[in-house]
N, C-alpha and C positions, 0 to 999 in steps of 0.2 A: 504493500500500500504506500509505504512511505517512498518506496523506486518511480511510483507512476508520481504521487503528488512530485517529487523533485523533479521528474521530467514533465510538468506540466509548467513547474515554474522556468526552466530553463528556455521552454521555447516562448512563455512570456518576454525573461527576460532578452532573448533573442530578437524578436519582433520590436519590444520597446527600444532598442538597440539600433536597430535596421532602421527605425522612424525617425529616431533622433538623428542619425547617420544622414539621411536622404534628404536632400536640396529638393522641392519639387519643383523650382522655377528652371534649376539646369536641367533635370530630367528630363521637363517637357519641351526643352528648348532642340535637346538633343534626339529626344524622338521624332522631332519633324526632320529628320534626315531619312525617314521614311518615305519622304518625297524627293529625296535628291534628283529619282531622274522622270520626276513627274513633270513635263513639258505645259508651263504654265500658258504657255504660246510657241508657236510653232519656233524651234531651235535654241527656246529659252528654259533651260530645265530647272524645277525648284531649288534644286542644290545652288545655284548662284546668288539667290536674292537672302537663301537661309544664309549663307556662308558669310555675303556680306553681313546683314544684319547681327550677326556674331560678334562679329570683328565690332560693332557699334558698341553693342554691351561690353565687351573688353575691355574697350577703350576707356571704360567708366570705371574699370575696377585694378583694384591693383595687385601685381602679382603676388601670389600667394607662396612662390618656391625662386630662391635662385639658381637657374641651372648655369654650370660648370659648362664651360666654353660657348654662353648663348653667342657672344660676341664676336666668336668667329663662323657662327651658325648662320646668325641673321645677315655678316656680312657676303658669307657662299654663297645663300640665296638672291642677296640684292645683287652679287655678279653675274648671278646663274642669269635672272628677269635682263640685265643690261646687256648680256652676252646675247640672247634669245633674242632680245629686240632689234641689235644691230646686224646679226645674222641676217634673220626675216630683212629687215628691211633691204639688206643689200642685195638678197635674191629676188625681192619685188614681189612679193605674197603676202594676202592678206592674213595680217596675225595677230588683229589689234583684239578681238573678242576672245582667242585662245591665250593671248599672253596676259590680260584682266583676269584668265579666271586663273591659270597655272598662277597669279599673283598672290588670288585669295586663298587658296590652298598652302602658298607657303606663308603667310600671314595666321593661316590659322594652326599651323606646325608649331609654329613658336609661341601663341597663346593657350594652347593645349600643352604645350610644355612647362610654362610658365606657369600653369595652376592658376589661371583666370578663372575656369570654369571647376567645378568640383566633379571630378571624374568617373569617383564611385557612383554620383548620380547619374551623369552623363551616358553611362553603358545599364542602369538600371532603366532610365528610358528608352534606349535604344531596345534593349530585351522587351520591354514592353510592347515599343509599338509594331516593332517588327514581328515576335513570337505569338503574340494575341492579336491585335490589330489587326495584321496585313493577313496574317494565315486565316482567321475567322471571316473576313471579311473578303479574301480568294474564295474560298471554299461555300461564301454563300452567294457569291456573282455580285458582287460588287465593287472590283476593281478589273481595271482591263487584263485582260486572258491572250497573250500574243504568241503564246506559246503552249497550245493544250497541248498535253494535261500537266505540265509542270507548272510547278508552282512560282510566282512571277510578283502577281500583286500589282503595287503599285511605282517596284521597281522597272517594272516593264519586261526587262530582258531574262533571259533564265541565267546566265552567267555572273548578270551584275547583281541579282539576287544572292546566288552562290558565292559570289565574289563578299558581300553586307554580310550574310552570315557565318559564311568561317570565321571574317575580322570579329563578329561578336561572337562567336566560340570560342575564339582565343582571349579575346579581354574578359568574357564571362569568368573564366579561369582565376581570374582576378579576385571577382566580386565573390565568389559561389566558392566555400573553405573548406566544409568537411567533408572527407575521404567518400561517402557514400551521395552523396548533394554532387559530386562532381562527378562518381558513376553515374549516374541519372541523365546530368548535365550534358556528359558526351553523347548517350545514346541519344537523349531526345536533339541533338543538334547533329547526329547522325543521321535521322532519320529525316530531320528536314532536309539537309543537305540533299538525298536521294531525291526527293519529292521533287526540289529543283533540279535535274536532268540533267547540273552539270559535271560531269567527269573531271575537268581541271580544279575545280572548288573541293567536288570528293577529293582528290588524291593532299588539296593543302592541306584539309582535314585531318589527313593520317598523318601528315609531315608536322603541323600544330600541334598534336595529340604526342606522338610519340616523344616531341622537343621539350617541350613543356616534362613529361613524364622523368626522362634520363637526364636533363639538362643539369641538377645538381647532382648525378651519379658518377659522372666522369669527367675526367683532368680534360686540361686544355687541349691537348692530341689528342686524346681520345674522344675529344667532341669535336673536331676535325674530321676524324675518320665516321664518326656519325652523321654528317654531315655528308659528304661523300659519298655513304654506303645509302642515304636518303636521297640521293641524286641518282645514285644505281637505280634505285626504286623504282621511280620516277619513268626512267627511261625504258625498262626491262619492262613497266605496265602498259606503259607507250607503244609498247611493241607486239606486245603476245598478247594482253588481257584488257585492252581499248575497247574490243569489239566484240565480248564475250556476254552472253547472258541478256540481263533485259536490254543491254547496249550492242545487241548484232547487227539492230537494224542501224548503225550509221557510219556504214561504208561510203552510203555516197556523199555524206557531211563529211568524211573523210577526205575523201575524193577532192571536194571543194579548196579544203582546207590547205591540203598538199600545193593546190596551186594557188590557190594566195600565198601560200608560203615560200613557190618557188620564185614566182613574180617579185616580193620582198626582198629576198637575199639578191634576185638583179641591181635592184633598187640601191637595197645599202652598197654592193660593190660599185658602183655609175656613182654613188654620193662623197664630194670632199672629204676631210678630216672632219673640218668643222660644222659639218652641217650643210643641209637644204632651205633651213626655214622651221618656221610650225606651219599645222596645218597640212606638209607634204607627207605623212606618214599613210601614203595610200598608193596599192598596187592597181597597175591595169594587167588587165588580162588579156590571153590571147585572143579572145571574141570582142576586146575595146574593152569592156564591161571595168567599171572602177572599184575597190573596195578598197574598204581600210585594213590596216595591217592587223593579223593576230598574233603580233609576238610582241610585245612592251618592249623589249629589250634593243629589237629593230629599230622600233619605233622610237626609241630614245639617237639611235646612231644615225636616224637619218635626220631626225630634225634636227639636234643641235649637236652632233657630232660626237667626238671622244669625248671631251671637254665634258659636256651632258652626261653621258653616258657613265664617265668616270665617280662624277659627284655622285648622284641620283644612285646608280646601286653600289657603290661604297658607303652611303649613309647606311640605305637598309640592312644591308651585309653585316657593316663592321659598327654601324651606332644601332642600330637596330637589331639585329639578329646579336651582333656581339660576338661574332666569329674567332676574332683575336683576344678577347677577355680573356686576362687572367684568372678572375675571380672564380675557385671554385663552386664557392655555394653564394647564390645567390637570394633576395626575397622573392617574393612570392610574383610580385608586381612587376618584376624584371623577367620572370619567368614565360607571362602573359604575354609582356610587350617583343619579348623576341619569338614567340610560335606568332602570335598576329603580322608581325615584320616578315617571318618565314612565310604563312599563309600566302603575303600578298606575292613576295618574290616568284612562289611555287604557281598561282595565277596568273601573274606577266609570263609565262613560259608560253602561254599559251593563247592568250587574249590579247587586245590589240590596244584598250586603252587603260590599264590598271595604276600604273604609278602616279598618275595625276588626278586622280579620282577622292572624291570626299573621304570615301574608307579607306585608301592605304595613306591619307596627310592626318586622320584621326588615330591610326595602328604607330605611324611610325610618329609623331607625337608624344602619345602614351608611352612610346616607347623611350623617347628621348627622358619625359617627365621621370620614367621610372629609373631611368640609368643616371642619372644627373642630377635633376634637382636635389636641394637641400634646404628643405623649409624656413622660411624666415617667419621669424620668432613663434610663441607658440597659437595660431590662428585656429590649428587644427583641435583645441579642446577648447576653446571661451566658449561659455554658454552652454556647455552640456551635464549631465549627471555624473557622479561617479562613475557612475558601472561605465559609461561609454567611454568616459577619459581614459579607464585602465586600459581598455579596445585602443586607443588612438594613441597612447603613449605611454610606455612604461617606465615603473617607478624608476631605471637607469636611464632612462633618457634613450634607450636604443628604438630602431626602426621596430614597429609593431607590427610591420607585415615578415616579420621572422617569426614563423608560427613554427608550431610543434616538425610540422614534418620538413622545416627547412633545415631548422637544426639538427633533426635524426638521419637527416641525410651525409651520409659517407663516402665522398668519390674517391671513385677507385682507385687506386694507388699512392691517394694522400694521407688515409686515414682518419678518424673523424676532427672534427673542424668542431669550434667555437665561433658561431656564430657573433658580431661583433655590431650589425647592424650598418645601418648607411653613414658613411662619412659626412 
């Protein structure tokens, strides 16, 4: 009797926990990214006008984290915009709407890093409107359907849905703590993944899942070589188990795909060092027929060149994913922000516009916020009860997302670690 009364209060005191914790003004602010690629007018999709309007609020608050190298961050970016502009302009292609929003996306990198916005709320809304919202409201005909019978919503595409929900499968990772809450969590973000029909999203999934899992089990090589042997993965499924099972039928999206791709790799060899431009990340075909590119990676070296190509997946790689880290054991939060940074890389493999998209400047963000920042002064517990101060800060002063299993974790060949918290 007295096992159930104590587990009634626990998930009391849980809940009152999660309430005092959640911001509902960022939650809801973050949930309209639900519409990012809802076309409020023809060529003008929601994620622009949310993106800026963010940036408004931002501007009104003040950062809440100092991150560690922002200064050579914001100034990459502002070279990356000036570099992109001068290019475009000297090839004579229209770039002015593409390089507005590639703006606001790195605008919104360094305010999501920065801890303008409250983060744990930020991905509780996103969980919200996307996993109730869009799927209840797919499933009762009430968002457009461009893709029966995969599940789309009000992202439209089936890939850029795939694409929204691995990035909040990985940051859920975050939010969502105990050992059996995050069994649950993978299946049921498994099973959407499937729902949406895409195959490049499934495979970041396994590659998120797995990273996340072993990332504080093994030394710096040896997460190298996991890394590598998830790249085998990758290729070897690409090859033999693409087109197996409910997926036999798309040889001829196959078909397709092979020759946009082949057309692409013309493309980037015919392209400078430096670039085409924005906006030229688009194959013709042998029939005339135009498409955009399905490889991000492409698509970074033909618009703006090495240069481009070099920053953009070096950030996600080595600030994101965190390839080169020393650090054996890391928290929880750094854990999240490199399987979401992996997710999106594992998606540009194969899709044509990922890296400049609302989800991978939200993932690699998080990502930056979780590797970097160091909170200025203590913001994180005024105004709350005890019970959640002890959640948000411990009596030494160390990082609270050093939970039990960060510190029982043991990588291999180091021995066990004394966790120390964030610098």
């Amino acid at each position: 009797m007295s096992e159930a009364v104590e587990g009634e209060r626990g998930s009391a005191s849980a809940w009152r926990a999660f309430a005092e914790r959640l911001r509902p003004a960022d939650a809801f602010l973050f949930s309209l990214f639900l519409f990012d690629r809802f076309p409020l007018m023809p060529g003008f999709p929601g994620g622009v006008p949310l993106t800026a309007f963010l940036l408004v609020v931002a501007f009104f608050r003040k950062p809440m984290y100092r991150v560690r190298g922002m200064g050579v961050l914001t100034l990459g970016l502002a070279m990356l915009l000036g570099y992109l502009a001068l290019v475009s302009h000297l090839a004579g292609v229209d770039h002015t709407n593409r390089l507005i929003r590639i703006g606001l996306l790195c605008a919104l990198i360094v305010t999501v890093a920065q801890g303008r916005f409250h983060l744990y709320s930020a991905v509780v809304g996103l969980m919200f409107s996307t996993l109730v919202v869009n799927i209840l409201a797919f499933y009762a005909g009430l968002t457009p359907n461009q893709y029966p019978p995969y599940l789309t919503g009000w992202f439209g595409d089936k890939n850029v849905a795939g694409l929204w929900y691995v990035v909040l499968y990985a940051l859920g990772l975050y939010v969502i703590r105990r050992p059996r809450n995050l069994i649950v969590w993978t299946v049921l973000m498994g099973g959407v993944l499937f729902l949406t029909g895409s195959r490049t999203s499934i495979s970041a999934f396994v590659v998120a899942a797995v990273w996340f899992l072993m990332r504080n089990r093994l030394v710096w090589a040896l997460r190298l070589g996991l890394a590598g042997a998830l790249v085998y993965g990758l290729l070897y499924a690409e090859e033999r188990l693409a087109r197996i099972g409910v997926f036999s039928n798309r040889y001829q999206t196959d078909w397709f795909r092979s020759m946009v791709e082949a057309a692409s790799h013309e493309k980037v060899a015919a392209a400078p060092w430096f670039g085409m431009g924005l906006t030229t990340a688009v194959a013709t075909l042998p029939n005339g027929r135009v498409e955009f590119f399905h490889n991000s990676y492409l698509a970074l070296r033909v618009e703006g060149g090495w240069p481009m190509t070099i920053l953009i997946v070096g950030m996600f790689a080595f600030v994101g994913v965190g390839l080169l880290s020393p650090r054996a054991v890391v928290p929880r939060r750094v854990k999240a922000g490199e399987a979401a940074c992996g997710a999106v890389m594992v998606c540009a493999w194969k899709l044509g516009e990922v890296f400049f998209t609302s989800a991978a400047a939200l993932a690699l963000g998080f990502a930056i916020w979780a590797r970097l920042a160091v909170p200025v002064g203590e913001h994180l517990v005024r105004g709350v009860s005890d019970e959640v101060r002890q959640l948000l800060l411990r009596p030494d002063g160390s990082d609270p997302d050093w939970d039990e299993e960060t510190a029982a974790a043991a990588p291999v060949g180091t021995g066990r670690q004394v966790p120390r918290g964030e610098p």
